[in-house]
VEXBA-660793 format. One line per field, with one value per atom (N, C-alpha, C, O): residue in three letters; atom name; z, y, x. Coordinates in steps of 0.2 Angstrom, whole numbers, m for minus. Example, Ala and Ser with C-alpha at 12.3 -4.5 7.8 and 13.67 -1.06 7.14 Angstrom:
// VEXBA-660793
residuo	(Ala/Ala/Ala/Ala/Ser/Ser/Ser/Ser)
atomo	(N/CA/C/O/N/CA/C/O)
c3	(39/39/39/42/35/36/39/40)
c2	(m28/m22/m16/m17/m11/m5/0/6)
c1	(66/62/66/71/64/68/64/67)
//
This chain:
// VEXBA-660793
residuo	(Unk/Unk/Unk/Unk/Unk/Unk/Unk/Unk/Unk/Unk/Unk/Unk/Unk/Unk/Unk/Unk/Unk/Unk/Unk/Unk/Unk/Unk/Unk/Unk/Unk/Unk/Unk/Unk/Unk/Unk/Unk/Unk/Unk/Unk/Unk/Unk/Unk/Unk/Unk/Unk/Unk/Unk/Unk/Unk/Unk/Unk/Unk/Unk/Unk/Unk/Unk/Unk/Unk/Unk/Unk/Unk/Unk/Unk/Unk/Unk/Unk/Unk/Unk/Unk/Unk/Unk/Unk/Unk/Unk/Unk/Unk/Unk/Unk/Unk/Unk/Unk/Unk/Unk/Unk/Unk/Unk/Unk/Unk/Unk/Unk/Unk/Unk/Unk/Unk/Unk/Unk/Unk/Unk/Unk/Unk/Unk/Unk/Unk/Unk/Unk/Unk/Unk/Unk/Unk/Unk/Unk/Unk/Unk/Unk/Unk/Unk/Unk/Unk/Unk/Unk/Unk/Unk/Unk/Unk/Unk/Unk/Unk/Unk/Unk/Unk/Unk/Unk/Unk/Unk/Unk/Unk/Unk/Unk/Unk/Unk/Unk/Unk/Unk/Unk/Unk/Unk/Unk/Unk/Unk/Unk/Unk/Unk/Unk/Unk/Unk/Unk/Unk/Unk/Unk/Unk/Unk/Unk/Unk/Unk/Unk/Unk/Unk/Unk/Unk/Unk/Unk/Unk/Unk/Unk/Unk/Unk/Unk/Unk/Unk/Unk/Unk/Unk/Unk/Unk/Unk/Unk/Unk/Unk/Unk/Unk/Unk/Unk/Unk/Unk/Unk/Unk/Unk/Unk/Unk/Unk/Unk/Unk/Unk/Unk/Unk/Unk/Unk/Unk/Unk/Unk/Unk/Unk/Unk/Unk/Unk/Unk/Unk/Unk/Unk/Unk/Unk/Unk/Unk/Unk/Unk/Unk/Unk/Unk/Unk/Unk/Unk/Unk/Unk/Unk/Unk/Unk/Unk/Unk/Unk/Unk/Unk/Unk/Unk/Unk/Unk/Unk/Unk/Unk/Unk/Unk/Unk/Unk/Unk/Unk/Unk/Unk/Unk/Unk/Unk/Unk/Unk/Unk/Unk/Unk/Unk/Unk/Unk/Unk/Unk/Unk/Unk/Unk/Unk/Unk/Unk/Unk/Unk/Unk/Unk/Unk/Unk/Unk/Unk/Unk/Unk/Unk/Unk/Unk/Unk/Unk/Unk/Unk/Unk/Unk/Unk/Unk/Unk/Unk/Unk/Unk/Unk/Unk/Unk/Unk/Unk/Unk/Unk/Unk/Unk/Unk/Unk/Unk/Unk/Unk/Unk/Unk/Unk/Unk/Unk/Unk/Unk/Unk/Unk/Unk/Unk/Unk/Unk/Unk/Unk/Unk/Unk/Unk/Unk/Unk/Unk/Unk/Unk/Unk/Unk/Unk/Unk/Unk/Unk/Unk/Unk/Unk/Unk/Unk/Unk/Unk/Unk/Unk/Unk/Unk/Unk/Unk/Unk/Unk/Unk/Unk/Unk/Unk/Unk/Unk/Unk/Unk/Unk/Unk/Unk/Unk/Unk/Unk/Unk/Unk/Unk/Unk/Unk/Unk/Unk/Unk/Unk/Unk/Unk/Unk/Unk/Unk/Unk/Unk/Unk/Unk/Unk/Unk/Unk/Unk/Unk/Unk/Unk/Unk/Unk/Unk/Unk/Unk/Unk/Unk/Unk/Unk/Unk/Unk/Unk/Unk/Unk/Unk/Unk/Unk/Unk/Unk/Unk/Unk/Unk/Unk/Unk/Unk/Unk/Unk/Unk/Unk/Unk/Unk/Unk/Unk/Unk/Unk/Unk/Unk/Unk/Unk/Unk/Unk/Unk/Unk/Unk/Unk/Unk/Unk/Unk/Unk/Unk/Unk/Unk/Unk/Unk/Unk/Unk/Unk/Unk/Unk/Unk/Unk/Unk/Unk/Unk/Unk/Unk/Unk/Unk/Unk/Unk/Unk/Unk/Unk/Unk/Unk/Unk/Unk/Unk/Unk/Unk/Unk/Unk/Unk/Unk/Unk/Unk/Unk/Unk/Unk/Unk/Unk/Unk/Unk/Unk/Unk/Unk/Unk/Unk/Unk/Unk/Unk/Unk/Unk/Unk/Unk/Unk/Unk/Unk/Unk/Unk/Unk/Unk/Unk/Unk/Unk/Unk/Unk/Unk/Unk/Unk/Unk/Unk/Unk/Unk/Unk/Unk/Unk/Unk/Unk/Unk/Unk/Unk/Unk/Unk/Unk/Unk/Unk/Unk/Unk/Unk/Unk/Unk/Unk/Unk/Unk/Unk/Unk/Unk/Unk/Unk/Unk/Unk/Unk/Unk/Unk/Unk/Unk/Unk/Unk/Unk/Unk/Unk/Unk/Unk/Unk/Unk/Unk/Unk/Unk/Unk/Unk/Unk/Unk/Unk/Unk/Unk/Unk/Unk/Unk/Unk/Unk/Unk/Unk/Unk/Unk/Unk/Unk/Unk/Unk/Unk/Unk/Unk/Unk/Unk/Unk/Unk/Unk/Unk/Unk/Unk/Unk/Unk/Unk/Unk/Unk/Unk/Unk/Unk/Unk/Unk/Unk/Unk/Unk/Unk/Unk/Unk/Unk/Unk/Unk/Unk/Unk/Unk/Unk/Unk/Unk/Unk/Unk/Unk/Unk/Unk/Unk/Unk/Unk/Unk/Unk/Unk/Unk/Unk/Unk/Unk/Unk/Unk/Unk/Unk/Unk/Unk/Unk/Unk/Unk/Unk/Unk/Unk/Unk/Unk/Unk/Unk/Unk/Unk/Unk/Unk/Unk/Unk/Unk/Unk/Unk/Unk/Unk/Unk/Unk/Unk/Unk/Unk/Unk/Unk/Unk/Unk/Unk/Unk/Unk/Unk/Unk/Unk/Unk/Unk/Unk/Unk/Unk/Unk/Unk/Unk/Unk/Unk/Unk/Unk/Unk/Unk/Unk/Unk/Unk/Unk/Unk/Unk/Unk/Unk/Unk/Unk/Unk/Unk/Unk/Unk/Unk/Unk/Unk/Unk/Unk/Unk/Unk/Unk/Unk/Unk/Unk/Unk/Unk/Unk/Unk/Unk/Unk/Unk/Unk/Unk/Unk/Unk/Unk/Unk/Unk/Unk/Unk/Unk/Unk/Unk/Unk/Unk/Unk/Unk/Unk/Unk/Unk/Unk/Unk/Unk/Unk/Unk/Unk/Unk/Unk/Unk/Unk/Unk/Unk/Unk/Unk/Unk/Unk/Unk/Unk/Unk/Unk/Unk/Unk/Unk/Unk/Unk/Unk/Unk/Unk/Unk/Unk/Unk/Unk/Unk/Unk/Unk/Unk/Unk/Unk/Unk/Unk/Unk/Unk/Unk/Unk/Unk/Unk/Unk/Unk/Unk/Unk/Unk/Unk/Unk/Unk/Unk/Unk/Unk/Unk/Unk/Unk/Unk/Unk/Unk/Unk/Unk/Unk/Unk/Unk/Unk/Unk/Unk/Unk/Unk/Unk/Unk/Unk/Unk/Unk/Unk/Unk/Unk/Unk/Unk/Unk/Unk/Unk/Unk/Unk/Unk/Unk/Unk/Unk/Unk/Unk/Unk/Unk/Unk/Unk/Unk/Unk/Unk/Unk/Unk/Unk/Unk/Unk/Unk/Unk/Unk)
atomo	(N/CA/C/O/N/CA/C/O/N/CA/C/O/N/CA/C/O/N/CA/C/O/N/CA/C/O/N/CA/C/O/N/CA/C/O/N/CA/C/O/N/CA/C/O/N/CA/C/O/N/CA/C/O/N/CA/C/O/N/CA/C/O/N/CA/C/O/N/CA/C/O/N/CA/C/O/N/CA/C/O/N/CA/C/O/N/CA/C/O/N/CA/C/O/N/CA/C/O/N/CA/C/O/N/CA/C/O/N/CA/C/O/N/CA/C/O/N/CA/C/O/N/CA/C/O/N/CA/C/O/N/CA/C/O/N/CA/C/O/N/CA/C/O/N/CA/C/O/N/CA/C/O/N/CA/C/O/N/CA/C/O/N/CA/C/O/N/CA/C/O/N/CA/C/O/N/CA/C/O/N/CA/C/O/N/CA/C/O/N/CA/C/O/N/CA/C/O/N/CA/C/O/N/CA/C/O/N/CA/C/O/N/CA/C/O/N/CA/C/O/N/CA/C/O/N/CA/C/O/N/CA/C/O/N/CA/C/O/N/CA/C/O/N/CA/C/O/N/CA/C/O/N/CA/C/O/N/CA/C/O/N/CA/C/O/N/CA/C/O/N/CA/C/O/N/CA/C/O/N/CA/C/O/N/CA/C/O/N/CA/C/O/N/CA/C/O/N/CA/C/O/N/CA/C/O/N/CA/C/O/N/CA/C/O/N/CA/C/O/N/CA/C/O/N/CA/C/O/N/CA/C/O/N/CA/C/O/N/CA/C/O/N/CA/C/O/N/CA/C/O/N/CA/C/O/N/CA/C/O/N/CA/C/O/N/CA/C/O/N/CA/C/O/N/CA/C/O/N/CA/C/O/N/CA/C/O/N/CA/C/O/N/CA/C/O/N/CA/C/O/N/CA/C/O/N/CA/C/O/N/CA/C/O/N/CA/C/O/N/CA/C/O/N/CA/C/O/N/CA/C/O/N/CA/C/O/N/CA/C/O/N/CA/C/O/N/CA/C/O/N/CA/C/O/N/CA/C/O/N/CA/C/O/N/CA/C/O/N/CA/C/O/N/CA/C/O/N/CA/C/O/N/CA/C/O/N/CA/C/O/N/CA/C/O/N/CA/C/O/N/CA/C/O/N/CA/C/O/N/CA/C/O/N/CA/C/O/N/CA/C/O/N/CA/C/O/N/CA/C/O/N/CA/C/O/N/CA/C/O/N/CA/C/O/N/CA/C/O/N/CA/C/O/N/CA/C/O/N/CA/C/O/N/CA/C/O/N/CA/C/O/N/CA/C/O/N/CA/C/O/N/CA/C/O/N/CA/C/O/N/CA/C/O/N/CA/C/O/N/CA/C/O/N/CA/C/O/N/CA/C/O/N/CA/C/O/N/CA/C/O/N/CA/C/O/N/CA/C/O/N/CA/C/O/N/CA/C/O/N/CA/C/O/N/CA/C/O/N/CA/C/O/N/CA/C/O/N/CA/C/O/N/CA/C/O/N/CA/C/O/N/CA/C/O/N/CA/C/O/N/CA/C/O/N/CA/C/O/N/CA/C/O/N/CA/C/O/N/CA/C/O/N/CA/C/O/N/CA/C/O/N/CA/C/O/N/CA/C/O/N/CA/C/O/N/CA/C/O/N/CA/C/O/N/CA/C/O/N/CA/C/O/N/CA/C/O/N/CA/C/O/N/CA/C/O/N/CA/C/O/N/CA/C/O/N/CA/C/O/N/CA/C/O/N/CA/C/O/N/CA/C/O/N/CA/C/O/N/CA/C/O/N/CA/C/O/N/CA/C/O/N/CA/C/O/N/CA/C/O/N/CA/C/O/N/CA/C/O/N/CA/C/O/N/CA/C/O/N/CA/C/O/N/CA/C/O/N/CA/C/O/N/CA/C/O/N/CA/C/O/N/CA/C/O/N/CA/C/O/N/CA/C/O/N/CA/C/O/N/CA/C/O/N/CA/C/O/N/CA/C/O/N/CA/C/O/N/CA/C/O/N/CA/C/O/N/CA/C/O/N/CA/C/O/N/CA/C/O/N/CA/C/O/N/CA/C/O/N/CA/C/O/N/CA/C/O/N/CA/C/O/N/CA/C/O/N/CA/C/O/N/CA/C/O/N/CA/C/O/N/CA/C/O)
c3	(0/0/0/3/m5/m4/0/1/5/10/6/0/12/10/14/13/23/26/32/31/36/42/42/42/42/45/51/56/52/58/64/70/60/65/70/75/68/70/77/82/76/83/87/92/85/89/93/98/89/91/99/104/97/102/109/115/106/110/114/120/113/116/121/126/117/124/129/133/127/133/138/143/138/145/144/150/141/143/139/133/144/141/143/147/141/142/135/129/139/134/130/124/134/131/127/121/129/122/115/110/118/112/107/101/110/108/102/98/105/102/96/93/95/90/86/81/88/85/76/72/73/66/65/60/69/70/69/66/75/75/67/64/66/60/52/48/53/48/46/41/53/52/55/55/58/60/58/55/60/59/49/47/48/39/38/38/36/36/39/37/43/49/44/43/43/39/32/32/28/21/23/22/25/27/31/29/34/36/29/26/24/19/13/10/14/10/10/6/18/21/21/24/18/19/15/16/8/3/3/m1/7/10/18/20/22/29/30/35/24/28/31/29/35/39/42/45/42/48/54/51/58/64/63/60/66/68/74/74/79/85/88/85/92/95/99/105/97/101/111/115/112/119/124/123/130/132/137/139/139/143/154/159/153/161/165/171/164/169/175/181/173/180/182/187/180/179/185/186/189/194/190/193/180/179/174/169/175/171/164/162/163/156/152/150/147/143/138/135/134/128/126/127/123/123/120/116/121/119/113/113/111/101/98/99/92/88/85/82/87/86/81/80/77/71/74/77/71/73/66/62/64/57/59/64/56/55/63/65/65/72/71/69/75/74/81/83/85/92/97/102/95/102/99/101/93/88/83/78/82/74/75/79/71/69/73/77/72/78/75/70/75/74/77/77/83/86/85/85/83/81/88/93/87/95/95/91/100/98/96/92/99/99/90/88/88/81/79/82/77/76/78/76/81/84/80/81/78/75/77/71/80/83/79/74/83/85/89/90/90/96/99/95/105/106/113/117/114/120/121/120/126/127/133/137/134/139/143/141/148/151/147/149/141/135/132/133/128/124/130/128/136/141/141/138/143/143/137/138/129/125/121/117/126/124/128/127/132/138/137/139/134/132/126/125/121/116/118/115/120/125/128/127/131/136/128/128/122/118/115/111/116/111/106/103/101/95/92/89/96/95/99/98/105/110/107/106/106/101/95/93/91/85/87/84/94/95/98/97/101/103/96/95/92/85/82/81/81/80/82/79/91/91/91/88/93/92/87/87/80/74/74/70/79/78/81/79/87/92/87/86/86/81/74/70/73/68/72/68/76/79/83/85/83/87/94/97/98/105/108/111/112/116/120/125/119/126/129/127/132/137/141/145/145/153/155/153/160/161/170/173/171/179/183/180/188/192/193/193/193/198/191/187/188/185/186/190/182/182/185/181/189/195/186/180/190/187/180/174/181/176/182/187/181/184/184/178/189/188/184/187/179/179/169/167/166/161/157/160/150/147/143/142/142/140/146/145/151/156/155/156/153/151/146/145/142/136/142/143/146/149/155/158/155/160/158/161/149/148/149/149/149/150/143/141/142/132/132/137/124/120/113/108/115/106/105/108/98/96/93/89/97/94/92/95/86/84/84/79/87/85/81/81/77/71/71/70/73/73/66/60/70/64/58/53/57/53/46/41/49/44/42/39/44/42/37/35/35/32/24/23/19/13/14/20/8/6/6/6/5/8/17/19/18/26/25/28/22/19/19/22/16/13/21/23/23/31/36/41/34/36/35/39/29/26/27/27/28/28/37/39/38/48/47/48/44/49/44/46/39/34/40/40/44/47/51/53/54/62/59/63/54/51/55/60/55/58/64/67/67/76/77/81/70/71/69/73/63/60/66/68/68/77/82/85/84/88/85/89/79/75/75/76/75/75/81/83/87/93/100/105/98/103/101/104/94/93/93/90/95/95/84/82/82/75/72/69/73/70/71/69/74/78/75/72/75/72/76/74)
c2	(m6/0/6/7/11/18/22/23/26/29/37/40/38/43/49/55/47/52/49/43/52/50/52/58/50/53/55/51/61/63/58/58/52/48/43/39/45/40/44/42/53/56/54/52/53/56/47/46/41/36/35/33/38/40/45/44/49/55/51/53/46/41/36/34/34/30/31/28/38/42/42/43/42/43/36/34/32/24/21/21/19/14/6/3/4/m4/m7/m4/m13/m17/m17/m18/m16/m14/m9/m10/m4/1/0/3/m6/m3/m11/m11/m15/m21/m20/m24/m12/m10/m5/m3/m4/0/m2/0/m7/m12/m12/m12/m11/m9/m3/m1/2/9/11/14/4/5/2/5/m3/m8/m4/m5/1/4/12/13/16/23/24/29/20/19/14/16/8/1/1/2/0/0/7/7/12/20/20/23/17/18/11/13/6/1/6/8/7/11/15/14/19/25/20/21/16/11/9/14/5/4/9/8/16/17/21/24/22/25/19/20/14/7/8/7/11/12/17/16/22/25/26/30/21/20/12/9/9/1/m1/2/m6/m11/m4/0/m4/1/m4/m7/m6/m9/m6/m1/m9/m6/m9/m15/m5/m7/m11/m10/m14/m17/m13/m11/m12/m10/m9/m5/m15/m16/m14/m16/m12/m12/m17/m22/m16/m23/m21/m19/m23/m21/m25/m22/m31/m35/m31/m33/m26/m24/m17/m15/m14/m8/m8/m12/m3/0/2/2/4/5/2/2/m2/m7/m9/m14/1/1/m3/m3/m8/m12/m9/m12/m3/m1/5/11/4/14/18/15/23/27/33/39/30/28/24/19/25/19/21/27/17/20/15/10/17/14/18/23/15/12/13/9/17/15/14/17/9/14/13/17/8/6/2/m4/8/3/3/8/m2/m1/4/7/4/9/17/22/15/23/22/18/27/27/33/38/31/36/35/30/38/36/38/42/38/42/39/33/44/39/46/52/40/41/43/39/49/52/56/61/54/63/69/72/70/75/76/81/71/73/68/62/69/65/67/72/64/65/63/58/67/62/62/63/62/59/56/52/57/51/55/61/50/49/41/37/41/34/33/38/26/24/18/12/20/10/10/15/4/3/7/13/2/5/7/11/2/4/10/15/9/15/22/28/21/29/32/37/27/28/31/35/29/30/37/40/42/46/50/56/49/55/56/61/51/52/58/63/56/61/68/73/67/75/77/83/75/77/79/85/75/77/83/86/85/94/94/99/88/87/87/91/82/78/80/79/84/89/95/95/99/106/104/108/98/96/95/97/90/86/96/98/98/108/111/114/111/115/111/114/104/98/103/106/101/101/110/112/112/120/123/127/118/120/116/118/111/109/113/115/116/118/126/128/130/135/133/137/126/122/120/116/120/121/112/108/111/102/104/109/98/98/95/92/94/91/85/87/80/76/70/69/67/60/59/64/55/54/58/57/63/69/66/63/68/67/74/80/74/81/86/92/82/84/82/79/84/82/74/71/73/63/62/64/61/60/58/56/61/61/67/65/72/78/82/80/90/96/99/99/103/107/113/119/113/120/116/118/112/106/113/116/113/118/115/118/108/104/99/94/103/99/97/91/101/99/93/90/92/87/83/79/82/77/72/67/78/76/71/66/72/66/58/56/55/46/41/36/46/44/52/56/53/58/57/55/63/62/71/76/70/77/74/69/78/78/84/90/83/89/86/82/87/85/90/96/86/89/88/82/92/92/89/88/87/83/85/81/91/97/94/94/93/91/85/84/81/72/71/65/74/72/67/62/70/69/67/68/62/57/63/60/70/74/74/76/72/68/62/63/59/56/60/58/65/70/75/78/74/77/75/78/67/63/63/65/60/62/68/67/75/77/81/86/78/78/74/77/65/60/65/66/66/70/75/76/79/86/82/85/77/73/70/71/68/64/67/63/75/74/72/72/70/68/62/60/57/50/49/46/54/54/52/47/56/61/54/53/51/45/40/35/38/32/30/24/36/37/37/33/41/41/36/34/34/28/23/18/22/14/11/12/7/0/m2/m4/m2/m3/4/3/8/14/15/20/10/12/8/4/9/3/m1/m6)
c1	(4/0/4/9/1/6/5/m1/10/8/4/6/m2/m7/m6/m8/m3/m3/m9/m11/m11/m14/m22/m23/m24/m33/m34/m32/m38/m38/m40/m38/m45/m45/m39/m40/m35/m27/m27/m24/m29/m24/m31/m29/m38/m43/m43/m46/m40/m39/m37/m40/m31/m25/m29/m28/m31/m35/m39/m39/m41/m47/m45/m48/m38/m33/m30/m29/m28/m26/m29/m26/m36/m43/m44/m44/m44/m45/m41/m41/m37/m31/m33/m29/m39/m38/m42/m44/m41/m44/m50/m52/m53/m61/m60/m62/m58/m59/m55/m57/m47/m43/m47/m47/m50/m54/m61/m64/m63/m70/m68/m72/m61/m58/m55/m54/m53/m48/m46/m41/m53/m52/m51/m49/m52/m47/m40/m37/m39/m31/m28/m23/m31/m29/m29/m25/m33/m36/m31/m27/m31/m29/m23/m20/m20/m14/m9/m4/m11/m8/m4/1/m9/m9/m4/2/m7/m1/5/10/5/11/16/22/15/18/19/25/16/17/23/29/21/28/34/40/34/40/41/44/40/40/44/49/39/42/49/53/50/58/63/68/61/67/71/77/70/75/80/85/80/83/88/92/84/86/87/89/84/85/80/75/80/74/72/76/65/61/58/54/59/54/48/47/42/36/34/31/35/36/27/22/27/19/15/18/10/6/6/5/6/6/12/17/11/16/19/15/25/28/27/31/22/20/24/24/29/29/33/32/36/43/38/40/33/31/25/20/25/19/13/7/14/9/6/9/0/0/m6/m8/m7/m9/m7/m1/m12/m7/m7/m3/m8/m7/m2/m4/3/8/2/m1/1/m1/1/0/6/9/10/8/13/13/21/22/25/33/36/34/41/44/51/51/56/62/67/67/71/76/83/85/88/95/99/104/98/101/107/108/110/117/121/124/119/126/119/121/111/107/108/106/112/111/107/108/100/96/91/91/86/82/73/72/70/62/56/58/49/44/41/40/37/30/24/24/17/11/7/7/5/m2/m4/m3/m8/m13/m11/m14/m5/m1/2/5/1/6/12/11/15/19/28/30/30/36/44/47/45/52/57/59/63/69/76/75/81/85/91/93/95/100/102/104/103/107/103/101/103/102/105/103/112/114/116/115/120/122/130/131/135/138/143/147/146/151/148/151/144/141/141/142/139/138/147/149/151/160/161/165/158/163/160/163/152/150/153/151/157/158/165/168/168/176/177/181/171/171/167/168/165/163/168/168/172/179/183/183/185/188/189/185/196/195/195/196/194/192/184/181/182/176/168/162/173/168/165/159/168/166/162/158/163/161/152/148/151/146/141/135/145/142/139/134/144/142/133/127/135/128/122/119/122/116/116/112/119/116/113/108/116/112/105/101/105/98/93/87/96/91/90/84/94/91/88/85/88/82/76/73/74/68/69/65/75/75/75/75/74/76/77/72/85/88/85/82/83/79/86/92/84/87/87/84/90/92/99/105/97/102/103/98/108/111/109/111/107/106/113/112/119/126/128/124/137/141/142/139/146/146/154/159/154/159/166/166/173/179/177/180/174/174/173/169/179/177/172/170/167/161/165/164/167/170/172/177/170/170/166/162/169/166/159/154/160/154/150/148/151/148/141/140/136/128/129/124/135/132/135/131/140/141/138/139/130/129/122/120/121/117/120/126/114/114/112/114/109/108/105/103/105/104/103/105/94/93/91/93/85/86/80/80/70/67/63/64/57/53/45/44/40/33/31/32/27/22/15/13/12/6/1/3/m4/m10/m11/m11/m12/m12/m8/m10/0/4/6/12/m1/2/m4/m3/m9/m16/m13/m16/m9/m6/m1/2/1/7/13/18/14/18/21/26/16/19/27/32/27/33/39/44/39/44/46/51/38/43/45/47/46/51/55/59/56/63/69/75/65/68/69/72/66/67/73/78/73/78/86/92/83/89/95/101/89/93/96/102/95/96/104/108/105/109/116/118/119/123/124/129/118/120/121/125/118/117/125/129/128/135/139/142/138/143/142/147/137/137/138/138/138/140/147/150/150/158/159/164/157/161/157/160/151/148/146/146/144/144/149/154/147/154/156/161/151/149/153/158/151/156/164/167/167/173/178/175/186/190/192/195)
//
């Protein structure tokens, strides 16, 4: 199927889960989800593989077992590109619009080998230049950030803020407004496009797969 873009039905779905998140309702909509999300949401994975590779398309449900909150439904629908080493590209479907991203998320190798390149007077200033041009591109910093500096760097660290993330990405939401047509594609494209040098910049200095 070719992608078309979203119908309003997809956010107002979402709108609906958010005040009931159980089974009964996502069970009575079911050909909703299947319909204005599920199906569009595959075409656009689809039709960004030719440029990005395998798209994932993440599952509906979420994984309650360790969690106090035991909603069983996200209330998105998230796709996945371009991952290499907990480094790639994101988009999640919601009421709100549509979300696009990327950044890294790994473990205690990949946290080590992003703070050595922050510490870097090469590779530190580089990763500074990045996001400022994102953040004057309407992007925005998100991750898991440390309250206090990350023990063995000085409070006085000229890139102390980028040190102080745990993982880091760089996202922008788009409203409903801007997904209705098969034009919605192309502002993907050209979202994961602007992001490339961050994914560049962590491919190279955090993944394990970027590295010699």
């Amino acid at each position: 199927m070719k992608f078309q873009g979203f119908p309003d039905r997809a956010f107002e779905f979402y709108a609906g889960l958010e005040k009931d998140n159980s089974k009964e309702y996502w069970h009575s909509l079911k050909d909703v989800y299947d319909t204005c999300v599920r199906t569009p949401v595959e075409a656009l994975a689809e039709a960004l593989e030719e440029r990005y590779g395998p798209v994932k398309v993440w599952r509906p449900q979420r994984d309650v077992r360790f969690s106090n909150d035991k909603s069983p439904y996200k209330t998105y629908q998230g796709i996945t590109a371009g991952s290499a080493d907990s480094v790639g590209y994101y988009a999640q479907l919601s009421a709100e619009g549509l979300r696009l991203g990327a950044g890294f998320h790994g473990g205690t190798e990949q946290l080590g080998r992003y703070r050595d390149a922050v510490d870097d007077e090469r590779h530190g200033p580089e990763l500074e230049r990045i996001v400022r041009k994102l953040e004057r591109n309407g992007w925005s910093l998100v991750g898991e950030r440390l309250r206090t500096r990350p023990r063995g760097f000085p409070a006085d660290h000229p890139r102390l803020e980028l040190l102080r993330y745990r993982s880091l990405g760089a996202e922008r939401l788009h409203p409903p407004t801007e997904l209705h047509g098969p034009e919605a594609l192309d502002l993907v494209r050209k979202g994961w496009s602007g992001l490339k040098p961050l994914t560049d910049w962590l491919e190279a200095r955090v993944s394990g797969e970027g590295r010699p």
